[in-house]
C-alpha positions, -999 to 999 in steps of 0.1 A, spaced: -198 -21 62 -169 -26 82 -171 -41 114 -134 -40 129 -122 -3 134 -86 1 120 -60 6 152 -48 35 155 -11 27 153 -19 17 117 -34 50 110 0 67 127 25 46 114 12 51 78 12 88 79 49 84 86 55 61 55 39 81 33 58 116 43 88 95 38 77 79 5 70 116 -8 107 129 0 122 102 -23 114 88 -56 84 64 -45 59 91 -41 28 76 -44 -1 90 -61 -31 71 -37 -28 53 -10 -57 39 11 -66 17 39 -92 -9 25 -113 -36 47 -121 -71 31 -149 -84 42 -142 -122 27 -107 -119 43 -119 -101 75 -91 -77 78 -78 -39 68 -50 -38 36 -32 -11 28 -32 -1 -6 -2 20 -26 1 29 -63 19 53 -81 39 49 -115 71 38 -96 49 19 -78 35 4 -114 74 -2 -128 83 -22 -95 53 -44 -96 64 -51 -139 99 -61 -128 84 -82 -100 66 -104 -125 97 -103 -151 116 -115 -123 84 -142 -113 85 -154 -152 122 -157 -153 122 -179 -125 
């Protein structure tokens, strides 16, 4: 289990992003706050199908390149 305690201002701060995500067209469907333990540190996770069509054009873009 997770040692390091997520700050606070993390917590706050993504509560805002995600009431601003839901108003537009990047509403995301989960979004969670996840420790690795082999990295030692909290990520913040997002996904969504908008999310799912950025991350495609990403690698289009990645393989174009």
């Amino acid at each position: 289990m997770a040692e390091n305690t997520l700050v606070e201002g993390l917590w706050t701060d993504t509560v805002v992003l995600i009431k601003k995500l839901d108003k537009g067209e990047f509403s995301p469907t989960f979004a969670v706050w996840y420790f690795y333990e082999d990295a030692d540190q909290w990520r913040f996770l997002l996904g969504g199908p908008r999310f799912d069509d950025l991350l495609r054009y990403r690698k289009l873009f990645q393989s174009v390149i």
